[in-house]
ZAKE-825277 format. One record per residue: residue number from 1; residue in one letter; x, y, z of N, C-alpha, C in turn. Coordinates in nm, 4 decimals, decimal comma. Atoms other than C-alpha are relative to their C-alpha. Layout:
% ZAKE-825277
+-----+--------+----------+----------+----------+----------+----------+----------+----------+----------+----------+
: num : residu :      n.X :      n.Y :      n.Z :     ca.X :     ca.Y :     ca.Z :      c.X :      c.Y :      c.Z :
+-----+--------+----------+----------+----------+----------+----------+----------+----------+----------+----------+
: NUM :      A :        X :        Y :        Z :        X :        Y :        Z :        X :        Y :        Z :
...
+-----+--------+----------+----------+----------+----------+----------+----------+----------+----------+----------+
% end
This chain:
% ZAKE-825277
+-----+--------+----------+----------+----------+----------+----------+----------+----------+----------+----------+
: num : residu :      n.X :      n.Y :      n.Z :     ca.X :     ca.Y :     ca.Z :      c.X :      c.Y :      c.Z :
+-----+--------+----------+----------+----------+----------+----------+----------+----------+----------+----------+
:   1 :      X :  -0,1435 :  -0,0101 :   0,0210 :  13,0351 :   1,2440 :  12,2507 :   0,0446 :   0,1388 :   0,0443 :
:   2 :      X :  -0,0856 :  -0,0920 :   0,0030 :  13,2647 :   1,5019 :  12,3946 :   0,1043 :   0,0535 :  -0,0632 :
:   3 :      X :  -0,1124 :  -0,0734 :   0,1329 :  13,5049 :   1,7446 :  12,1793 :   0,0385 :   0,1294 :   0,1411 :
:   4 :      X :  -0,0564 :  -0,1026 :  -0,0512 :  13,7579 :   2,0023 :  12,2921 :   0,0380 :   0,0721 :  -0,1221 :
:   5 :      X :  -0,0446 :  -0,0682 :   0,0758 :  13,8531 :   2,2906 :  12,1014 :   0,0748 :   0,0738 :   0,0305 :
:   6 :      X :  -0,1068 :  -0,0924 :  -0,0363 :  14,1044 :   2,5263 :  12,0865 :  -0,0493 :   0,1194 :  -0,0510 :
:   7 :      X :   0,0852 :  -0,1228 :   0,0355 :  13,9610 :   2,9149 :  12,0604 :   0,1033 :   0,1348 :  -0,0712 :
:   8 :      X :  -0,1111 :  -0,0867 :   0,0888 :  14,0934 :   3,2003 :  11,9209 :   0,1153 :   0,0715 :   0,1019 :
:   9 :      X :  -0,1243 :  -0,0837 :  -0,1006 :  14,2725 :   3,3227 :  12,2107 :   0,0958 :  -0,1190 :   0,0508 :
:  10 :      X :  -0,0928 :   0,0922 :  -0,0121 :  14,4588 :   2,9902 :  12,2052 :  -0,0535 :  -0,0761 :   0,1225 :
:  11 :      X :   0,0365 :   0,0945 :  -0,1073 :  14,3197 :   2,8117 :  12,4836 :  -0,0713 :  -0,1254 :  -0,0215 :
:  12 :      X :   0,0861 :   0,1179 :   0,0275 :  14,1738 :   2,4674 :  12,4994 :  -0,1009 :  -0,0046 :   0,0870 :
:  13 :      X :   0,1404 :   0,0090 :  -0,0791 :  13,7971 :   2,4444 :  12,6064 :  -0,0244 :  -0,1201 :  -0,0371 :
:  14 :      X :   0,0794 :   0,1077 :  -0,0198 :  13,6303 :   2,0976 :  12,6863 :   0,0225 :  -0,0580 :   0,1214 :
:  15 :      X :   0,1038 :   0,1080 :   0,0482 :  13,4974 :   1,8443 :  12,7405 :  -0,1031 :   0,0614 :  -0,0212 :
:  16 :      X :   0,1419 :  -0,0421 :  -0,0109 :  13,2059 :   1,9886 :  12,6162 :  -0,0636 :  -0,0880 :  -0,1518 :
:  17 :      X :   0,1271 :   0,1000 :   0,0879 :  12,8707 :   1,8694 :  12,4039 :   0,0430 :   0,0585 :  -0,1258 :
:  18 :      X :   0,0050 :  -0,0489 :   0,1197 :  12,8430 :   1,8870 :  12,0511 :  -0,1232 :   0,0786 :  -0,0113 :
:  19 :      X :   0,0943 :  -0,1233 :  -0,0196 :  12,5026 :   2,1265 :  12,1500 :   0,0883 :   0,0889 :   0,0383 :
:  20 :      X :  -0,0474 :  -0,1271 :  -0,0204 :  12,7109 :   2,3665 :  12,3186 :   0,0951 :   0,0625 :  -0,1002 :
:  21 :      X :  -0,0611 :  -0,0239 :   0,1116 :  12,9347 :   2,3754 :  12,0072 :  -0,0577 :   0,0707 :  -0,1344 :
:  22 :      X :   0,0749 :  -0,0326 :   0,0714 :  12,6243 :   2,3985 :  11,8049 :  -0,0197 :   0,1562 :   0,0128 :
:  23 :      X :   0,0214 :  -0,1797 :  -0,0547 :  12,5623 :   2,7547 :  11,9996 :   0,1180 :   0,0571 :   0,0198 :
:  24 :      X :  -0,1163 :  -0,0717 :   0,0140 :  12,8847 :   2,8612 :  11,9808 :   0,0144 :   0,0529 :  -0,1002 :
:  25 :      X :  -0,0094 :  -0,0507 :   0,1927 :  12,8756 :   2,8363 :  11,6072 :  -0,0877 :   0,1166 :  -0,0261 :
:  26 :      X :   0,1154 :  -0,1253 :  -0,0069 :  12,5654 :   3,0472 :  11,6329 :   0,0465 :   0,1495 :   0,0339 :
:  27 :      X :  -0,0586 :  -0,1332 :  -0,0311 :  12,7006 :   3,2941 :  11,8419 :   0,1220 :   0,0427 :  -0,0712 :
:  28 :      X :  -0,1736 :  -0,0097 :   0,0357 :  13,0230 :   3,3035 :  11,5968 :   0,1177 :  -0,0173 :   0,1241 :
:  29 :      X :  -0,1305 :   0,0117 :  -0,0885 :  13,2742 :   3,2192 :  11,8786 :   0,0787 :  -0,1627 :  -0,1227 :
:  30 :      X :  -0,1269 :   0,1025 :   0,0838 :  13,3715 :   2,8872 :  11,6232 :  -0,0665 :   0,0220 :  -0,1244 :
:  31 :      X :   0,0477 :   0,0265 :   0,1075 :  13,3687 :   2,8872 :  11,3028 :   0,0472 :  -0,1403 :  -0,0588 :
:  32 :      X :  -0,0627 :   0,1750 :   0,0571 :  13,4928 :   2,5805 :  11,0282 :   0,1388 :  -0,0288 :   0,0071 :
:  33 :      X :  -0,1824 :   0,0201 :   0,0250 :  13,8647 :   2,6467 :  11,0937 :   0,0186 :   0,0129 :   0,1306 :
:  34 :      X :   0,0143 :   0,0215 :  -0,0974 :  13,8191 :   2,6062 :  11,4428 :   0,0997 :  -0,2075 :   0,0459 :
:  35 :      X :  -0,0448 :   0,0953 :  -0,0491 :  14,0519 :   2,3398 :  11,5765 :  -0,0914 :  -0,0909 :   0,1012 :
:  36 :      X :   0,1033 :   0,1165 :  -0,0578 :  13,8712 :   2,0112 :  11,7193 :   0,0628 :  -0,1233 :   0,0432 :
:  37 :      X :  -0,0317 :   0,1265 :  -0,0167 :  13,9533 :   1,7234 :  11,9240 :  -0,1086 :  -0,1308 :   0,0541 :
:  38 :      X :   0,1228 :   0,0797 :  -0,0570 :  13,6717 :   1,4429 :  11,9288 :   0,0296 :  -0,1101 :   0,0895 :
:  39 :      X :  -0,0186 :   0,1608 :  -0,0340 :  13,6669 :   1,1782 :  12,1688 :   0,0372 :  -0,1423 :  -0,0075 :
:  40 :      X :  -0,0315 :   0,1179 :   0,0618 :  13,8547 :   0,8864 :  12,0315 :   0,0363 :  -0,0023 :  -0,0701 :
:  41 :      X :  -0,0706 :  -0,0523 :   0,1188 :  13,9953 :   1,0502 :  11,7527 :   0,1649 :  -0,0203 :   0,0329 :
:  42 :      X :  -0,1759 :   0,0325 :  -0,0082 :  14,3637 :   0,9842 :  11,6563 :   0,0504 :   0,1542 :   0,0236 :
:  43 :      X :  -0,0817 :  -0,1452 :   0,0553 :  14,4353 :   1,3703 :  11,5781 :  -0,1155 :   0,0444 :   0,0437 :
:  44 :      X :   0,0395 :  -0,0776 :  -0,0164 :  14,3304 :   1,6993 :  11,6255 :  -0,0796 :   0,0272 :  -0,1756 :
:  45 :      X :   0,0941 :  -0,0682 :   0,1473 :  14,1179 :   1,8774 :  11,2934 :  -0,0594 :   0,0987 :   0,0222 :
:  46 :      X :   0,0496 :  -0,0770 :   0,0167 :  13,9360 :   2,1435 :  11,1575 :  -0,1920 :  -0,0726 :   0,0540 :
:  47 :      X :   0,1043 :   0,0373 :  -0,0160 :  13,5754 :   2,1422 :  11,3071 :  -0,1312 :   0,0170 :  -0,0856 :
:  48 :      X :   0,0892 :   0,0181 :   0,1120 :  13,4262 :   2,1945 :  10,9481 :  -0,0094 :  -0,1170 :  -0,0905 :
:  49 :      X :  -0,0427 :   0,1231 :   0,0845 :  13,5628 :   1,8510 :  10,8448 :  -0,1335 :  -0,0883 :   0,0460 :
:  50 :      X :   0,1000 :   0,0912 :  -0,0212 :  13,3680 :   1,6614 :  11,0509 :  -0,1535 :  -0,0335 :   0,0014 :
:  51 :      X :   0,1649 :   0,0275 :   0,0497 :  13,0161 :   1,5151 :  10,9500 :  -0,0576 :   0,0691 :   0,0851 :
:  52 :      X :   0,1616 :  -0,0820 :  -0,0225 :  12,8008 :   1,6226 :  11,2251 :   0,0404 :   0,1458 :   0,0379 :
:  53 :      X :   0,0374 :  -0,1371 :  -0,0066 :  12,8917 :   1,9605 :  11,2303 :  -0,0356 :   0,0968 :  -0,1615 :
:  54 :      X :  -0,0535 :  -0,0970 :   0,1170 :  12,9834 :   2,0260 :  10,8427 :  -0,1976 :   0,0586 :  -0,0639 :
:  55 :      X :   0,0982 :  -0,0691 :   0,0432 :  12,6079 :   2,1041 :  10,7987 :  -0,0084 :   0,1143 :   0,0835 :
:  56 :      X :   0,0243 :  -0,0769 :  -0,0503 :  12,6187 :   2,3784 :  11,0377 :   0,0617 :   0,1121 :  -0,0191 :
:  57 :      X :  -0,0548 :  -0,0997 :   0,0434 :  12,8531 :   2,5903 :  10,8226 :  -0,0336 :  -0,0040 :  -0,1499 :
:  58 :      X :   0,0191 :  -0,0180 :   0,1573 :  12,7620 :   2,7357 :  10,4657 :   0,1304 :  -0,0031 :  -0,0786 :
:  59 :      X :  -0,1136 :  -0,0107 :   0,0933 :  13,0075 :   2,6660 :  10,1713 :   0,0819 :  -0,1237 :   0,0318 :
:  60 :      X :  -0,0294 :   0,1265 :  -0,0232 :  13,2028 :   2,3968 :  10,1513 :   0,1469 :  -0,0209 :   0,1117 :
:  61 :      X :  -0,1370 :   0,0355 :  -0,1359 :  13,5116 :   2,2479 :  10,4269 :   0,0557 :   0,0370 :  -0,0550 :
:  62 :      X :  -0,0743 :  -0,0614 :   0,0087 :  13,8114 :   2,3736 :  10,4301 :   0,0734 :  -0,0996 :  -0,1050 :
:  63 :      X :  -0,0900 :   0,0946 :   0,0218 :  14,0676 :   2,1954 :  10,1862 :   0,1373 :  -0,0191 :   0,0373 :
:  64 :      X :  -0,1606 :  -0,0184 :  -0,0396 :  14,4108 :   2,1156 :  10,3236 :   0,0876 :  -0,1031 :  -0,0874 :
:  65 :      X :  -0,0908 :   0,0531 :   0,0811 :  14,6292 :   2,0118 :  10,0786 :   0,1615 :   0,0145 :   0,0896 :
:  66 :      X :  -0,0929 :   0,0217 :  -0,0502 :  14,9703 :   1,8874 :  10,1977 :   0,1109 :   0,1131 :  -0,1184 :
:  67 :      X :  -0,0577 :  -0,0799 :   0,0612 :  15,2903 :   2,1552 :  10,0957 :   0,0336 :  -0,0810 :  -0,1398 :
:  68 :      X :  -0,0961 :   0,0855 :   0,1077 :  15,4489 :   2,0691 :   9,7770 :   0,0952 :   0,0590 :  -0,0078 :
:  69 :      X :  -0,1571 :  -0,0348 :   0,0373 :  15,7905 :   2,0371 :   9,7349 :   0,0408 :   0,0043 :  -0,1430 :
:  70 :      X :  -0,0615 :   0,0994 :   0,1588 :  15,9443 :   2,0540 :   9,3844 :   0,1597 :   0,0216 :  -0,0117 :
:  71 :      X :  -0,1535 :  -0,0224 :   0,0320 :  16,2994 :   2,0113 :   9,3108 :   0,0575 :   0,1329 :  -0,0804 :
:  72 :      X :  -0,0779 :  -0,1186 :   0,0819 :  16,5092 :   2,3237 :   9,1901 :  -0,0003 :   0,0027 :  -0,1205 :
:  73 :      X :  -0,0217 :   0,0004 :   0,1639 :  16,5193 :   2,4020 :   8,8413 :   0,1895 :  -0,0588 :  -0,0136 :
:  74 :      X :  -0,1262 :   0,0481 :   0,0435 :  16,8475 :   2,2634 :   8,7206 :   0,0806 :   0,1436 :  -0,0413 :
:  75 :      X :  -0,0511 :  -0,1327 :   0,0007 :  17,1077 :   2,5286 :   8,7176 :   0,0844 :   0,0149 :  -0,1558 :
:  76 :      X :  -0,0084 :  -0,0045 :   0,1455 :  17,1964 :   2,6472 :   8,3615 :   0,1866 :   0,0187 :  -0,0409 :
:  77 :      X :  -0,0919 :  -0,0418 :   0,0363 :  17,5305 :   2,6615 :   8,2257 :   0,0400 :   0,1102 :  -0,0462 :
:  78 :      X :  -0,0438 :  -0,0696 :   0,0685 :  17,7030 :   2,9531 :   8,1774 :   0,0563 :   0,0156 :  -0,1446 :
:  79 :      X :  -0,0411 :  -0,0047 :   0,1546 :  17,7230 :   3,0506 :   7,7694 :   0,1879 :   0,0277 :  -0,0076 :
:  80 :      X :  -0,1705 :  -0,0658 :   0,0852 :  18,0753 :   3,2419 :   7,7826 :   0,0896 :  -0,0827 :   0,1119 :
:  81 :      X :  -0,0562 :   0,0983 :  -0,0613 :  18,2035 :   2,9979 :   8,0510 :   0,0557 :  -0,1126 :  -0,1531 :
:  82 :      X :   0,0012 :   0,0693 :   0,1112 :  18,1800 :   2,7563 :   7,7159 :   0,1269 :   0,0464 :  -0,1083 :
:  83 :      X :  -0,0605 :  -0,0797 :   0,0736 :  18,2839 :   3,0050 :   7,5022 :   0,1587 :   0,0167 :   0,0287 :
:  84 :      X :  -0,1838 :  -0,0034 :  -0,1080 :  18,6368 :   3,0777 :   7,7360 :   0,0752 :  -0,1410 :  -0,0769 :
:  85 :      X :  -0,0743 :   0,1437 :  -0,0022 :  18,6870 :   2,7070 :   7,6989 :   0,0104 :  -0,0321 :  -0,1375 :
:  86 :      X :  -0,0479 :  -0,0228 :   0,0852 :  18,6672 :   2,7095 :   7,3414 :   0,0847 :   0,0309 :  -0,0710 :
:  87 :      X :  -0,0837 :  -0,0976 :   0,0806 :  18,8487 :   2,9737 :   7,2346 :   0,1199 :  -0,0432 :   0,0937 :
:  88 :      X :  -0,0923 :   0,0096 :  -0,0754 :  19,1034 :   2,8701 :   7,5092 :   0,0572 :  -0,1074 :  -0,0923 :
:  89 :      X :  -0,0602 :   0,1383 :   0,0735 :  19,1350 :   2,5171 :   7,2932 :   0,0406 :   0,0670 :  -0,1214 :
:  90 :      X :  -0,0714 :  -0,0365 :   0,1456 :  19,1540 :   2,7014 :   6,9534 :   0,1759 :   0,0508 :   0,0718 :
:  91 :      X :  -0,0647 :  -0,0666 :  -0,0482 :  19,4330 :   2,9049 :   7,1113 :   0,1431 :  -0,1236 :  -0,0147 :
:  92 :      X :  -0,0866 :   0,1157 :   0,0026 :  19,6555 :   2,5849 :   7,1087 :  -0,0007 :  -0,0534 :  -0,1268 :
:  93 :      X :  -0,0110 :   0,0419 :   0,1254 :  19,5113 :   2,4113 :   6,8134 :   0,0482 :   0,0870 :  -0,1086 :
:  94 :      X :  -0,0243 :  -0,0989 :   0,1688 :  19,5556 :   2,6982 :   6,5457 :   0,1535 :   0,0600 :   0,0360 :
:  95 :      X :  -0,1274 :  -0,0329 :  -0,0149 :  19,9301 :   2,7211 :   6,5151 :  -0,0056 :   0,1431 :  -0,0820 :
:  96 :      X :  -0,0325 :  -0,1097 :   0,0536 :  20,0713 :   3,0582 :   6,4452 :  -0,0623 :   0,1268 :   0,0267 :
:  97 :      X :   0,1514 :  -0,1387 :  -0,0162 :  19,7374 :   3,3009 :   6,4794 :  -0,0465 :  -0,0397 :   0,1089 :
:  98 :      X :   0,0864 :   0,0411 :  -0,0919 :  19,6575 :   3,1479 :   6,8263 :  -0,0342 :   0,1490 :   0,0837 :
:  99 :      X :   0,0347 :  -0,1862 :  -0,0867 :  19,6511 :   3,5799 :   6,9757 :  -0,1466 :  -0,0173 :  -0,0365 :
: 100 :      X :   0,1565 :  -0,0176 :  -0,0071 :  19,3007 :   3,5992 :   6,9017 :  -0,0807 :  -0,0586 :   0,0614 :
: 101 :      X :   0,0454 :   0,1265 :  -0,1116 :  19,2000 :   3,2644 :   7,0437 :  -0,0090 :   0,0490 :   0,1072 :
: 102 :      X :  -0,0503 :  -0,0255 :  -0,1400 :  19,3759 :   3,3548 :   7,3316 :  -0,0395 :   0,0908 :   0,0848 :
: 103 :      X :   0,0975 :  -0,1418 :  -0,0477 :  19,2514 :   3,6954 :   7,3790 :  -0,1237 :  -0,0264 :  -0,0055 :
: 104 :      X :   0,1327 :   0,0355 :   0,0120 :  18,8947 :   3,5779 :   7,3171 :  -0,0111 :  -0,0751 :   0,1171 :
: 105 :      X :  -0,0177 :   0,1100 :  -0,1083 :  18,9489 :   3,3109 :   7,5677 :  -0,0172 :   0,0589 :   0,1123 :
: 106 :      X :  -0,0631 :  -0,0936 :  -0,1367 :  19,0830 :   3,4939 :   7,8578 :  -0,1142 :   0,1280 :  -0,0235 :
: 107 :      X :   0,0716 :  -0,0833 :  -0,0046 :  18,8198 :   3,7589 :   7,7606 :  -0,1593 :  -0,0937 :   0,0845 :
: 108 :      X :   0,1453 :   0,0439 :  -0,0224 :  18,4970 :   3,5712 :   7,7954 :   0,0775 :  -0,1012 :   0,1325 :
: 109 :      X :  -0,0290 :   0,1187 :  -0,1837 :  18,6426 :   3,3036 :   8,1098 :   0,0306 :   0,1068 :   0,0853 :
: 110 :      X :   0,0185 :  -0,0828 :  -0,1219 :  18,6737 :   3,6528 :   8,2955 :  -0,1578 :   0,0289 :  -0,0127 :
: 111 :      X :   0,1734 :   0,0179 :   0,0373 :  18,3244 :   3,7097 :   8,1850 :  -0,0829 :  -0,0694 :   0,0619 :
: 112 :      X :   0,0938 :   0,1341 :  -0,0236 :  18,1616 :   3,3949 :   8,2559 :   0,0386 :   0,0184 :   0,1473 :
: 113 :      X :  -0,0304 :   0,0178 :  -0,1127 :  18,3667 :   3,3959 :   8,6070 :  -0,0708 :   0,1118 :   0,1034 :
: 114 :      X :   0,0758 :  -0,1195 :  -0,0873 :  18,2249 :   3,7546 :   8,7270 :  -0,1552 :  -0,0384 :  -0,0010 :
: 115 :      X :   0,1592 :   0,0429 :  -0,0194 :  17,8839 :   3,6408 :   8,6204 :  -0,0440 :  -0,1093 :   0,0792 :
: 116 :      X :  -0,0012 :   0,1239 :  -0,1085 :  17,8902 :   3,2857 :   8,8044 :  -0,0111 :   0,0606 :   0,1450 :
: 117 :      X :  -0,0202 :  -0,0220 :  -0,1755 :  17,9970 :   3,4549 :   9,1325 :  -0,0851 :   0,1428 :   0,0487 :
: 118 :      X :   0,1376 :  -0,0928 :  -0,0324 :  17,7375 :   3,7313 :   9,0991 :  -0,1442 :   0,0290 :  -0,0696 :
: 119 :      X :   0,1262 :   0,0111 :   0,0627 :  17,4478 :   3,5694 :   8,9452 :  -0,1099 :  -0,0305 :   0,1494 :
: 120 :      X :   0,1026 :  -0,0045 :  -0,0986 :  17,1119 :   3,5922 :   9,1549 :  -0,0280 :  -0,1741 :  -0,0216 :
: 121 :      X :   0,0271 :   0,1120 :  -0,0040 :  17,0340 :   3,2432 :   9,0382 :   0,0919 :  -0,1054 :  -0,0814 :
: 122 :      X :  -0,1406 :   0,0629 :   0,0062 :  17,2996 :   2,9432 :   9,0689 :  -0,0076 :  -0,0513 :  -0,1504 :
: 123 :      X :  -0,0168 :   0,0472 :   0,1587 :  17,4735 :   2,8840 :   8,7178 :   0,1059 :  -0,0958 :   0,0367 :
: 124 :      X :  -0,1158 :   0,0468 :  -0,0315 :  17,7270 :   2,6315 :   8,6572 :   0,1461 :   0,0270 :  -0,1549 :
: 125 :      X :  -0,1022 :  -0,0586 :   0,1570 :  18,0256 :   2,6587 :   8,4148 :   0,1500 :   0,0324 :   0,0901 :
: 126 :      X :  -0,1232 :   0,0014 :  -0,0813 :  18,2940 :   2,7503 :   8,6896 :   0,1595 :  -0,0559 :  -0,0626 :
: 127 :      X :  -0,0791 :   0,0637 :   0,0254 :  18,5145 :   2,4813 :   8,6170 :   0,0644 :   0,0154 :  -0,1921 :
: 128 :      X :  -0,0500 :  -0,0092 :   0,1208 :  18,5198 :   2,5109 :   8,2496 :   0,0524 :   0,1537 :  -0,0046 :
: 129 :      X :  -0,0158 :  -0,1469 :  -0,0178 :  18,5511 :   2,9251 :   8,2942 :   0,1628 :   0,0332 :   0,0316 :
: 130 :      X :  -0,0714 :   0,0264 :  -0,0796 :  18,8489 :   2,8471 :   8,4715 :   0,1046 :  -0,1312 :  -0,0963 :
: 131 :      X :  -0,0833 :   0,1098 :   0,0578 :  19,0048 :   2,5321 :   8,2149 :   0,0226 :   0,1114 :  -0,1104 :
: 132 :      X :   0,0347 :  -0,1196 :   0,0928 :  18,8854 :   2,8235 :   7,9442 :   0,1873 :   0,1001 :  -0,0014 :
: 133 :      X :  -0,0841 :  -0,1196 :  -0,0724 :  19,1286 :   3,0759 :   8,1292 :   0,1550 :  -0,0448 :   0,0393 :
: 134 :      X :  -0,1623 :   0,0672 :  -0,0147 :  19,4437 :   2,8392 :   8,1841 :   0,0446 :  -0,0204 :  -0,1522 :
: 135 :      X :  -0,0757 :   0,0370 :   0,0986 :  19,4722 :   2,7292 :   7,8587 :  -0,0074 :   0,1371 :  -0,1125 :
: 136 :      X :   0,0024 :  -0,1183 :   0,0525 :  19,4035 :   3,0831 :   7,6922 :   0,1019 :   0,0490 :   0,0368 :
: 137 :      X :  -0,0702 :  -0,0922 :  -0,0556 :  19,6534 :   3,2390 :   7,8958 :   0,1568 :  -0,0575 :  -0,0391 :
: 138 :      X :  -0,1056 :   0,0954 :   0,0456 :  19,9230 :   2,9360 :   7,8747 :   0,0239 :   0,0352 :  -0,1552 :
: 139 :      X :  -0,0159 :  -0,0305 :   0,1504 :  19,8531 :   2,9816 :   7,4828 :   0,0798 :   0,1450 :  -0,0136 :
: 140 :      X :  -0,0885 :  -0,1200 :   0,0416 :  19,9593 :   3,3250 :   7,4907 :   0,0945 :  -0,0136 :   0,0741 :
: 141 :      X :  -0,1547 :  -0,0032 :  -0,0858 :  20,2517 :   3,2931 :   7,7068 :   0,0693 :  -0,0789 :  -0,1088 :
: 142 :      X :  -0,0858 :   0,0901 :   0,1044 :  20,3509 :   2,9925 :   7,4282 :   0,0111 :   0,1517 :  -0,1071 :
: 143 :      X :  -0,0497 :  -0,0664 :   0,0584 :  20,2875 :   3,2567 :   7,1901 :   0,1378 :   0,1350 :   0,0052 :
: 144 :      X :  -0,0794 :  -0,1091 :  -0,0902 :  20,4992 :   3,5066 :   7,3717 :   0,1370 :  -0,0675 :  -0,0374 :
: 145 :      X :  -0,1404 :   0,0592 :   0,0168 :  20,8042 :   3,2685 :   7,3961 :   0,0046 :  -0,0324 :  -0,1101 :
: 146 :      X :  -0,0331 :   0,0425 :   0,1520 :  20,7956 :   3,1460 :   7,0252 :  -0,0067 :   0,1363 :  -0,0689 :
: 147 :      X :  -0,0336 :  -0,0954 :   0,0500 :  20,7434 :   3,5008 :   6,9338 :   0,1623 :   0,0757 :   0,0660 :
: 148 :      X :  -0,0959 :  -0,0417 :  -0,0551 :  21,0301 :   3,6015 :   7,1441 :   0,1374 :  -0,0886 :  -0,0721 :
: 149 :      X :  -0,1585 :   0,0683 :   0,0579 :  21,2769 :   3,3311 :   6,9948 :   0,0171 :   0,0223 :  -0,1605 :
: 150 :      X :  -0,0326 :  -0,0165 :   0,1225 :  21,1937 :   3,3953 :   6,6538 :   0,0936 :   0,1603 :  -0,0313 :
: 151 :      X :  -0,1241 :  -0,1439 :  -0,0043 :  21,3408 :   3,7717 :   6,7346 :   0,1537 :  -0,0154 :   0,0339 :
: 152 :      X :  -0,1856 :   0,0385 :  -0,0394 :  21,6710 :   3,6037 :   6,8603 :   0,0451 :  -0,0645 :  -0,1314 :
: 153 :      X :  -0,0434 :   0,0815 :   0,1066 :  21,7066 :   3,3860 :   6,5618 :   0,0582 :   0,0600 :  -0,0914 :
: 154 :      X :  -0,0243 :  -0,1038 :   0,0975 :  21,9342 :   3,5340 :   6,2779 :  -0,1201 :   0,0292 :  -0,1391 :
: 155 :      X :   0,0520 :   0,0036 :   0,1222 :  21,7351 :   3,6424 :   5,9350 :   0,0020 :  -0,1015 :  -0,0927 :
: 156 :      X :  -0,0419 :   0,0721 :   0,0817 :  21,8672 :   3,4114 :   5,7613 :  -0,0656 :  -0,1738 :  -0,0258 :
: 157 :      X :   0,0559 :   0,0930 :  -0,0470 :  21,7739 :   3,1219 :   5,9303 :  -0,1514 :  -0,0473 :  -0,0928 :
: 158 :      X :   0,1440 :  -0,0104 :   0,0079 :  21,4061 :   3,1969 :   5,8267 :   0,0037 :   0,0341 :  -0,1460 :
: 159 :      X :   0,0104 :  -0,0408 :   0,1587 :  21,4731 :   3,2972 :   5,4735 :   0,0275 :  -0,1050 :  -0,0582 :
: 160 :      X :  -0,0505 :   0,1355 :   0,0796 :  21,6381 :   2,9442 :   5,4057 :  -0,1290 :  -0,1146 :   0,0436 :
: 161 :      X :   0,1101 :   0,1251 :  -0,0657 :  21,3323 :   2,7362 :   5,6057 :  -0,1393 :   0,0683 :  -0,1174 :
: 162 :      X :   0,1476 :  -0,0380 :   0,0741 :  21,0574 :   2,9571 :   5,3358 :   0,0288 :  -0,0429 :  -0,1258 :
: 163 :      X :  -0,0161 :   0,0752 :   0,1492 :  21,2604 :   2,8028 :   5,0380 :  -0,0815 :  -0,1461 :   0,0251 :
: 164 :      X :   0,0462 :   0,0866 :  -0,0062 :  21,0859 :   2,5206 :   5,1221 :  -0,1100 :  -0,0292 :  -0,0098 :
+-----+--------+----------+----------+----------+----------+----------+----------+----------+----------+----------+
% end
């Protein structure tokens, strides 16, 4: 049987014997990671794979394991993205005291938003960071205008609505 190989200086040598291969090995010109194409073979290979040479190298063949792929870690939600969106909802629900909400809100959904867009590894939360940050902000603007009309309103008004 004839084999060709490919050498270290990249070239392909054959047709030659599997003796002159034998003395090659000898002389170190191939070793087991020596590219090989046998006669009738589908593919090319390592020339430590195959039976009649793998006794002519000590230690065992080479193993070639195929790459592995693994899917990305799942990208984590941003905490104060959450948080934004929270405090953005209290901010609405809690009539009267929603300033704190609101400020909390709009604090952490700028938070969460600087960290998203300059985290080394992808987070998600964006969208809520961002629902967080509308309705925090909206809340205080409500508070704003209901604090603003209660200053137009006479005294009075408000002294007759606490008899109640």
């Amino acid at each position: 049987m004839n084999y060709r190989i490919i050498g270290t200086d990249g070239k392909t040598y054959g047709p030659i014997s599997a003796e002159k291969i034998r003395e090659w090995v000898a002389q170190g010109r191939v070793d087991k990671r020596t590219a090989v194409f046998a006669e009738g073979a589908a593919d090319w290979t390592f020339i430590g794979l195959l039976p009649e040479f793998a006794a002519d190298f000590p230690g065992t063949p080479p193993v070639i394991t195929p790459p592995k792929f693994s899917a990305p870690p799942p990208a984590k939600t941003n905490n104060f993205a959450t948080a934004g969106l929270i405090f953005g909802a209290l901010s609405w629900v809690v009539c009267c005291c929603g300033y704190p909400f609101a400020l909390l809100g709009v604090i952490f959904s700028l938070v969460a938003l600087t960290q998203i867009g300059s985290a080394a590894a992808p987070q998600e939360g964006r969208w809520q960071a961002i629902a967080g940050l509308i309705l925090s902000l909206s809340g205080l603007l409500f508070e704003l205008v209901l604090g603003l009309f209660r200053l137009s309103m006479p005294t009075h008004v408000f002294t007759h609505l606490n008899r109640f």
